[in-house]
C-alpha positions as CSV (number, residue, x, y, z in Angstrom):
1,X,-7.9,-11.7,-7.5
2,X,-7.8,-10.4,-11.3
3,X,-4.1,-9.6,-12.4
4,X,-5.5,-7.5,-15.2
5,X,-6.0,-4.9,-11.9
6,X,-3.2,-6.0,-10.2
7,X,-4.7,-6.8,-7.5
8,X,-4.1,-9.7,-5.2
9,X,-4.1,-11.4,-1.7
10,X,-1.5,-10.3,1.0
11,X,0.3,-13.6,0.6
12,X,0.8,-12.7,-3.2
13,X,1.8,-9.6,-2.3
14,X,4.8,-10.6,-0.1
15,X,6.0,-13.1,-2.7
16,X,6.5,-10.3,-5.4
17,X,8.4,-8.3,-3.1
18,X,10.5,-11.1,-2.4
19,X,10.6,-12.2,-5.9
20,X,11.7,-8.4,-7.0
21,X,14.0,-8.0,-4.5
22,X,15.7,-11.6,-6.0
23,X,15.7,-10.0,-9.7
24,X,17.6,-7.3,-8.3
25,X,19.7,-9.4,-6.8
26,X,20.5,-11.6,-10.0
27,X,20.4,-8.8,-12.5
28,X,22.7,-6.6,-9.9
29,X,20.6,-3.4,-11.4
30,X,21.0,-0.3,-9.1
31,X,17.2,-0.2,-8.7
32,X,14.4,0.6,-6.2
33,X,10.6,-0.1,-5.6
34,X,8.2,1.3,-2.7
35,X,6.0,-0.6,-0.4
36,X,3.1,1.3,1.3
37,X,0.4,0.6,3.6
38,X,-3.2,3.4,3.3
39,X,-5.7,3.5,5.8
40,X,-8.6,5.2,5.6
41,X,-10.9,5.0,8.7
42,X,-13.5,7.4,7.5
43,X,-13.7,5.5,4.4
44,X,-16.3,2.3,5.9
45,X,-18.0,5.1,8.0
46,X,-18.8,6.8,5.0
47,X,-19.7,3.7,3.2
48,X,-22.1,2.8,5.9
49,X,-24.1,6.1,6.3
50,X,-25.1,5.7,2.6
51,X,-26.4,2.3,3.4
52,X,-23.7,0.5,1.5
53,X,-21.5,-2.5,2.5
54,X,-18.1,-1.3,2.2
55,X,-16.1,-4.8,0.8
56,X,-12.3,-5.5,1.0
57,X,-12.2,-4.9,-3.0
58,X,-13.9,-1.1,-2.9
59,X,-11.3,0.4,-2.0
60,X,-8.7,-1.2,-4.2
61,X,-10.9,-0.4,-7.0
62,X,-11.1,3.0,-5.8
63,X,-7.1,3.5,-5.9
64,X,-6.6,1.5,-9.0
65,X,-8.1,4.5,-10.8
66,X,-5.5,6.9,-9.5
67,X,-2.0,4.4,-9.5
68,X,-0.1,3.2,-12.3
69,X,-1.0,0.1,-14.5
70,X,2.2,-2.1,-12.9
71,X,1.6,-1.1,-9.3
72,X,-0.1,-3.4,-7.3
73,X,-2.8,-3.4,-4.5
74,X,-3.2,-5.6,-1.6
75,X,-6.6,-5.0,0.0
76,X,-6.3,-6.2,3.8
77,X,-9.7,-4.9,5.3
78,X,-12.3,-2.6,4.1
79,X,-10.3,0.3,5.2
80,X,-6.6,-0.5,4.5
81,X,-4.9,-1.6,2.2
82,X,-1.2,-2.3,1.0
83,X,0.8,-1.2,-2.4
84,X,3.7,-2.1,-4.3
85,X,5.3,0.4,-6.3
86,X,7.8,-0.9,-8.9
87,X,11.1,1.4,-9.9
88,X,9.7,4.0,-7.3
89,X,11.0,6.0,-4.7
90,X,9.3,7.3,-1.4
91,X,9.1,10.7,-3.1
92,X,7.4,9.3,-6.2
93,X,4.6,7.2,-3.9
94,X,4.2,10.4,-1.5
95,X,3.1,12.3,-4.9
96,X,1.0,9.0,-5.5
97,X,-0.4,9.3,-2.0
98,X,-1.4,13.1,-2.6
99,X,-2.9,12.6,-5.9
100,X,-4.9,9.3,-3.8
101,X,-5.9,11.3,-0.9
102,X,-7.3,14.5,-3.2
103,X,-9.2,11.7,-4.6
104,X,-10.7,9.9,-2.1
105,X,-11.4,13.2,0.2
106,X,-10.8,11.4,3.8
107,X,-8.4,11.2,6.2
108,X,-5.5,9.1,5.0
109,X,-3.3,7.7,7.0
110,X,-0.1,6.0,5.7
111,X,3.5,4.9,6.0
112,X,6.4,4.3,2.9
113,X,9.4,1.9,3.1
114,X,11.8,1.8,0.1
115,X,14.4,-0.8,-1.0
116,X,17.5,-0.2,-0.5
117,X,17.1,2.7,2.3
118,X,15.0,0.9,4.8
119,X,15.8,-2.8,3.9
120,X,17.1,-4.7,1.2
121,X,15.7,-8.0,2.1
122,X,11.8,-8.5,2.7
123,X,11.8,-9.6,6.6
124,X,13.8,-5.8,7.1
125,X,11.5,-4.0,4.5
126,X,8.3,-5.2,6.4
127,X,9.9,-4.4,10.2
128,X,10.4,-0.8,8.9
129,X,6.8,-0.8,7.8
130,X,5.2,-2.1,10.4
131,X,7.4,0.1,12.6
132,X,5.8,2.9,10.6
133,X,2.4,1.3,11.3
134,X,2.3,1.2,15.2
135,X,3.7,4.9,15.3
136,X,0.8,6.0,12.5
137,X,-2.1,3.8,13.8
138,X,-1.5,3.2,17.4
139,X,-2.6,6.6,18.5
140,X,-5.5,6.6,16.2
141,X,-7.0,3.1,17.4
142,X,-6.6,4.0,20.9
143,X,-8.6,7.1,20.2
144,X,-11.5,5.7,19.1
């Protein structure tokens, strides 16, 4: 998809993280960056009641509106999504979160791992997350 909106496939996705953790690696900066997975299960629901098709893309466009220009989306179904945050902290993408979530109006669910604290190679950074994941979402799809 477009990189003017930064927003690509999931296979794109996992290369930048790898290829940012790398120029971390080669520049030995003391630096950081976010990933983050979003879900929003009301989010098709509503879509549907109003007769519309809810596509992969809506809801990227949605949250491009309310991240920075150099953070990038990863749209995975019409109701989740992952993001990259460059030079950020889990503090600084929970504010993003909150800002998103006042936004958007619906139940949110999400989960946050940072490089170096919960991995500092890709394969650790996306355990963590998907750690995160099952004890978020697990509950939520058995509910329904």
């Amino acid at each position: 998809m477009s990189d003017n909106n930064h927003i690509y496939d999931f296979d794109v996705f996992k290369a930048l993280v790898e290829l940012e953790i790398r120029r971390i690696a080669r520049y030995g900066k003391d630096s950081k960056f976010s990933i983050a997975f979003l879900y929003a299960p009301d989010l098709a629901t509503k879509f549907q009641k109003n007769k519309d098709k809810l596509k992969e893309t809506d809801i990227a466009f949605i949250l491009r509106d309310n991240i920075r220009a150099v953070d990038v989306i990863s749209p995975v179904e019409e109701d989740f999504v992952f993001l990259f945050f460059p030079e950020t902290g889990k503090e600084e993408v929970e504010q993003a979160i909150k800002r998103i979530k006042k936004v958007i109006d619906e139940n949110i669910i999400h989960g946050i791992a940072s490089y170096p604290e919960d991995g500092k190679d890709k394969d650790f950074l996306f355990t963590h997350l998907v750690e995160i994941m099952n004890k978020e979402l697990i509950p939520v799809i058995e509910l329904k």
